[in-house]
Biotite code that builds the C-alpha atoms (Angstrom):
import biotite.structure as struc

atoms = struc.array([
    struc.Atom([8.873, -10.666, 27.003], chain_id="A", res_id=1, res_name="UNK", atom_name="CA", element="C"),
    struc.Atom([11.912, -11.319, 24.949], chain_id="A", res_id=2, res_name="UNK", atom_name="CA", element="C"),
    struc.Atom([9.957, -12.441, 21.646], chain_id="A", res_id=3, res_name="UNK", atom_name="CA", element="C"),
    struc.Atom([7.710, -9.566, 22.351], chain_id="A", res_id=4, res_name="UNK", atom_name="CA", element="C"),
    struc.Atom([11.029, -7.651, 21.986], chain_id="A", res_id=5, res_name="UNK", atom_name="CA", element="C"),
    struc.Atom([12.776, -9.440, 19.277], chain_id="A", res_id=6, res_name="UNK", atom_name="CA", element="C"),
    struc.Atom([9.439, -8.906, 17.467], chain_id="A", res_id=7, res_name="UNK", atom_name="CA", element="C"),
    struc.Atom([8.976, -4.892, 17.633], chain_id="A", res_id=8, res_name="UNK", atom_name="CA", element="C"),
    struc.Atom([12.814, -4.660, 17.124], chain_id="A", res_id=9, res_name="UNK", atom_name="CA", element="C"),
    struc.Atom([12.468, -6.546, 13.666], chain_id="A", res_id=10, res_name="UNK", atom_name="CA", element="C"),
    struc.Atom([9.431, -4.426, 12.791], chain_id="A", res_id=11, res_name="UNK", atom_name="CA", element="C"),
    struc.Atom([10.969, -1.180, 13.824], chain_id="A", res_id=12, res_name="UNK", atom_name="CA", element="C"),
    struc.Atom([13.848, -1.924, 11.660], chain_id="A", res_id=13, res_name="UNK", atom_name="CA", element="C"),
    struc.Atom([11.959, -3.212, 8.553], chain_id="A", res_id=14, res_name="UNK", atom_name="CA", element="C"),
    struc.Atom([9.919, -0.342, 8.479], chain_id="A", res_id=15, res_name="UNK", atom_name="CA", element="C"),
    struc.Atom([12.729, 2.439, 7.545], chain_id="A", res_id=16, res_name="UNK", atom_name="CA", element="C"),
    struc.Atom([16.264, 0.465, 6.449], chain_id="A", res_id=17, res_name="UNK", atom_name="CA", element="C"),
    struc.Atom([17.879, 4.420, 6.857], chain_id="A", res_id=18, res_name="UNK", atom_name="CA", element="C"),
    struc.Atom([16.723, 4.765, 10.939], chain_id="A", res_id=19, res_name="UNK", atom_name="CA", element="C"),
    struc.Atom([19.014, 3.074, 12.764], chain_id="A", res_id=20, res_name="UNK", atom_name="CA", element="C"),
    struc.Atom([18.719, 1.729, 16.895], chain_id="A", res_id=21, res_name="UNK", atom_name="CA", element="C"),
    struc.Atom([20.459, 3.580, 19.582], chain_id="A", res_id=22, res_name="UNK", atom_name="CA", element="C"),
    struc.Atom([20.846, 1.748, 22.797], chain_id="A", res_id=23, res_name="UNK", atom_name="CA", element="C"),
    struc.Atom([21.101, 2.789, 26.172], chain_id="A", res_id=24, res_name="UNK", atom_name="CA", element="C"),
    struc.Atom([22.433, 1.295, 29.317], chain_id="A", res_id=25, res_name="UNK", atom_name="CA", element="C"),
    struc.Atom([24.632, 1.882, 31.945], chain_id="A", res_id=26, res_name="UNK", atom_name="CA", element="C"),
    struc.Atom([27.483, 0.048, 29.988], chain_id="A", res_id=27, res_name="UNK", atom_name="CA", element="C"),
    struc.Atom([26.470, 0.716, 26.804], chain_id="A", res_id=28, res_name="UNK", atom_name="CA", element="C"),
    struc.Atom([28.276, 3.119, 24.523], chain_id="A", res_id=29, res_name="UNK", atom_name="CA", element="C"),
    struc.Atom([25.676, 6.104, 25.077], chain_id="A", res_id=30, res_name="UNK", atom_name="CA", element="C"),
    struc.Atom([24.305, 6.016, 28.500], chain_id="A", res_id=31, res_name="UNK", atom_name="CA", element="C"),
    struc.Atom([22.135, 9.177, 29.026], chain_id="A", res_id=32, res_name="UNK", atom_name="CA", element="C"),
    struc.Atom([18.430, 9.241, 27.328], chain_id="A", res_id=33, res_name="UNK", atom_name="CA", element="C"),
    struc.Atom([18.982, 12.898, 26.314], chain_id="A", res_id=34, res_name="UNK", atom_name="CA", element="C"),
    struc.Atom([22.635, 11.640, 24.863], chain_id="A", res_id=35, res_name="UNK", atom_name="CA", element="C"),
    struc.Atom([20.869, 9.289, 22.826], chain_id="A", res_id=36, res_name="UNK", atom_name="CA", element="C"),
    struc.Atom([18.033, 11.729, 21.630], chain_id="A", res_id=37, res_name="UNK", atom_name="CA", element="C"),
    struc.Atom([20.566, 14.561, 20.797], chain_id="A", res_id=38, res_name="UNK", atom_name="CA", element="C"),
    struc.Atom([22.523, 11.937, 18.631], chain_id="A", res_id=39, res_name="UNK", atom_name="CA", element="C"),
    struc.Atom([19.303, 10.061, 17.201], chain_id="A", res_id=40, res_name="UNK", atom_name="CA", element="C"),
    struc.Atom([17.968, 11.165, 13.411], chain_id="A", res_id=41, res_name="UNK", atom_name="CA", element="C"),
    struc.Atom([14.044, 11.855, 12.922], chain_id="A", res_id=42, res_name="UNK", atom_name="CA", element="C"),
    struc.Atom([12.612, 8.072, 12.811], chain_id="A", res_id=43, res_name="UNK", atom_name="CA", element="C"),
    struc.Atom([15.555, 6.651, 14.926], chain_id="A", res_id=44, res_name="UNK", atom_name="CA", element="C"),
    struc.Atom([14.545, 3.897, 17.796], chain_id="A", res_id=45, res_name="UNK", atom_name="CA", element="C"),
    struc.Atom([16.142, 4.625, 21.216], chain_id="A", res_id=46, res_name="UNK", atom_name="CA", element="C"),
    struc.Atom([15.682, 1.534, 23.078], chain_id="A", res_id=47, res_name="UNK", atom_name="CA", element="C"),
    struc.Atom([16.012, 2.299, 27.247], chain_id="A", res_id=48, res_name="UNK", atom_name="CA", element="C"),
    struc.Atom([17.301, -0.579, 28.661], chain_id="A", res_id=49, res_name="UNK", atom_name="CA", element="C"),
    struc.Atom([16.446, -1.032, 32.840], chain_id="A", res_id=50, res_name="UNK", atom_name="CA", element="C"),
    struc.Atom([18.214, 1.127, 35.067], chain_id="A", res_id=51, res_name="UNK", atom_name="CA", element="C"),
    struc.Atom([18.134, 4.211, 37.128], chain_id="A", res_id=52, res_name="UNK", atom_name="CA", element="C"),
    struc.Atom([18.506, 7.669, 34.945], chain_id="A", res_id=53, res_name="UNK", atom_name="CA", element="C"),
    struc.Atom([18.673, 10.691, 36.971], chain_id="A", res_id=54, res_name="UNK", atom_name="CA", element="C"),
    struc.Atom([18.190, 12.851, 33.786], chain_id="A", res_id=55, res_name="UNK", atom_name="CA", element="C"),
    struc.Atom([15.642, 16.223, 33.482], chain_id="A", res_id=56, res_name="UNK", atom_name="CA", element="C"),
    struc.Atom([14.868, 18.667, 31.126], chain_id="A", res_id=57, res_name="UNK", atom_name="CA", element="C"),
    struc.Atom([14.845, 15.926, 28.409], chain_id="A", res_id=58, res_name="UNK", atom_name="CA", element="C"),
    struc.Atom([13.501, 17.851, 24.849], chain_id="A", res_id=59, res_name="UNK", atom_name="CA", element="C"),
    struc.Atom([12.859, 14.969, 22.294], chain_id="A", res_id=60, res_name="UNK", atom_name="CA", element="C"),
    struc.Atom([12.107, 17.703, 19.083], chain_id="A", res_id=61, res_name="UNK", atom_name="CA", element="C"),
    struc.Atom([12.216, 15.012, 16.810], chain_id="A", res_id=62, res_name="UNK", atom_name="CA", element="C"),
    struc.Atom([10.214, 11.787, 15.611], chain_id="A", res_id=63, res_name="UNK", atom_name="CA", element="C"),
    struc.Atom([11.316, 8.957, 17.566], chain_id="A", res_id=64, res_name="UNK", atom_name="CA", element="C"),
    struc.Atom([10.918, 5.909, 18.590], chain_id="A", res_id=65, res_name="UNK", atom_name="CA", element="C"),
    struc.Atom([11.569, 4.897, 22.256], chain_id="A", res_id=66, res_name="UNK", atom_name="CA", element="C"),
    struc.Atom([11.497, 1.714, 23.660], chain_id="A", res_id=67, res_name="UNK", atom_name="CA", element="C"),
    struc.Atom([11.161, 1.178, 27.555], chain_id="A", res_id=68, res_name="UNK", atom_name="CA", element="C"),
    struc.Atom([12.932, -2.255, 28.754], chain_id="A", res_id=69, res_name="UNK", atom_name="CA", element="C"),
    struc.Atom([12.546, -3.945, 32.146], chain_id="A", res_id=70, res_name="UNK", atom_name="CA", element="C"),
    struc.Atom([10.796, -0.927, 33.502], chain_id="A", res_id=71, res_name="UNK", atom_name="CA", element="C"),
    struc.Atom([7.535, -0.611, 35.423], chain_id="A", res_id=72, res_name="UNK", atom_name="CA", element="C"),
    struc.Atom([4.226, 2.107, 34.613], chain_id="A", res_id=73, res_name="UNK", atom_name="CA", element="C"),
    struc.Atom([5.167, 4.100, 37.491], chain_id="A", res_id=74, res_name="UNK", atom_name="CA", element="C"),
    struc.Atom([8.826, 3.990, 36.904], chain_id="A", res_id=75, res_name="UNK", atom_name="CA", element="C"),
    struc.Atom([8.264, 5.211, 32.635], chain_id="A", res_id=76, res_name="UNK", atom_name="CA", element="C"),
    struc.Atom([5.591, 7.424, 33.974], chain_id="A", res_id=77, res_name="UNK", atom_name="CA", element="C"),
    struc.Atom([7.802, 8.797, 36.600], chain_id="A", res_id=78, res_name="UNK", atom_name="CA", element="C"),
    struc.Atom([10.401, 9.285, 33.672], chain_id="A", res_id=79, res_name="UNK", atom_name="CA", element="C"),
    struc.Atom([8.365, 10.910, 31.166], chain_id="A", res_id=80, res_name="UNK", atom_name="CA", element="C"),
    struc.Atom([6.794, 13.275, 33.494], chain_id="A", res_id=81, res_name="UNK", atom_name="CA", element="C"),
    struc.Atom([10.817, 15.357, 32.844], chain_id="A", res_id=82, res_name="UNK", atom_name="CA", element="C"),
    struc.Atom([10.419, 14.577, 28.624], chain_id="A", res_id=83, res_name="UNK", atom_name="CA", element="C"),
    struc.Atom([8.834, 16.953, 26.343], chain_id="A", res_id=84, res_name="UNK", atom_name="CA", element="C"),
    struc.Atom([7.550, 15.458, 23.854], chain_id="A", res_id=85, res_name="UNK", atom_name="CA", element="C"),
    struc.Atom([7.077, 18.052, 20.722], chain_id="A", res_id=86, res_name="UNK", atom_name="CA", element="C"),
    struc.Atom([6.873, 15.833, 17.831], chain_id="A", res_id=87, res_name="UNK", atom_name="CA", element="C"),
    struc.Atom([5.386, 12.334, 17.093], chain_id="A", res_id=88, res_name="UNK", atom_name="CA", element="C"),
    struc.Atom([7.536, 10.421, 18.939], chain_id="A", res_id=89, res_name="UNK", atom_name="CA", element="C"),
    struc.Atom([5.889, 6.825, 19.862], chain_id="A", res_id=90, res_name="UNK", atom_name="CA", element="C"),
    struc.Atom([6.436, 5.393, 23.174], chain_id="A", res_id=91, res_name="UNK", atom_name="CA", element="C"),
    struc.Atom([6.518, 1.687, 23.787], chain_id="A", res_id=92, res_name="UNK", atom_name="CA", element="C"),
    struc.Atom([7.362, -0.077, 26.857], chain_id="A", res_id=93, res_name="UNK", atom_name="CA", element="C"),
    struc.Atom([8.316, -3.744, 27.531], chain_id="A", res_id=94, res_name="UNK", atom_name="CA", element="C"),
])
């Protein structure tokens, strides 16, 4: 699981040397999804790190990358069913 990380992080970041990774956590820095989508430029990674996010409403009008950590189906699923996604935004979970 951690290579398998590691390994889409490298790729993600070779493949556009402007996008940059925004993290999200409970300590991290930014710790709201829709924080870290309103902040993120078009081709950006947001990688969601395990937790609980009682978030709604969450627009993503950009292309994105975002990156599910430590989660399970049901608990991205449960997630996603409050994101609109309006542009191609990829979702990957791990």
């Amino acid at each position: 699981m951690k290579n398998l990380f590691s390994f889409l992080t490298a790729i993600l970041m070779a493949s556009s040397t402007i996008a940059q990774t925004i993290e999200v956590c409970k300590t991290c820095p930014i710790s709201s999804i829709k924080d870290a989508i309103i902040q993120a430029k078009d081709f950006d990674t947001i990688i969601v790190k395990k937790g609980t996010y009682k978030e709604h409403d969450i627009l993503v009008n950009k292309p994105l990358t975002i990156i599910f950590i430590g989660f399970s189906l049901f608990g991205i699923m449960s997630l996603l069913v409050f994101v609109i996604l309006k542009r191609k935004t990829k979702v990957i979970t791990g």
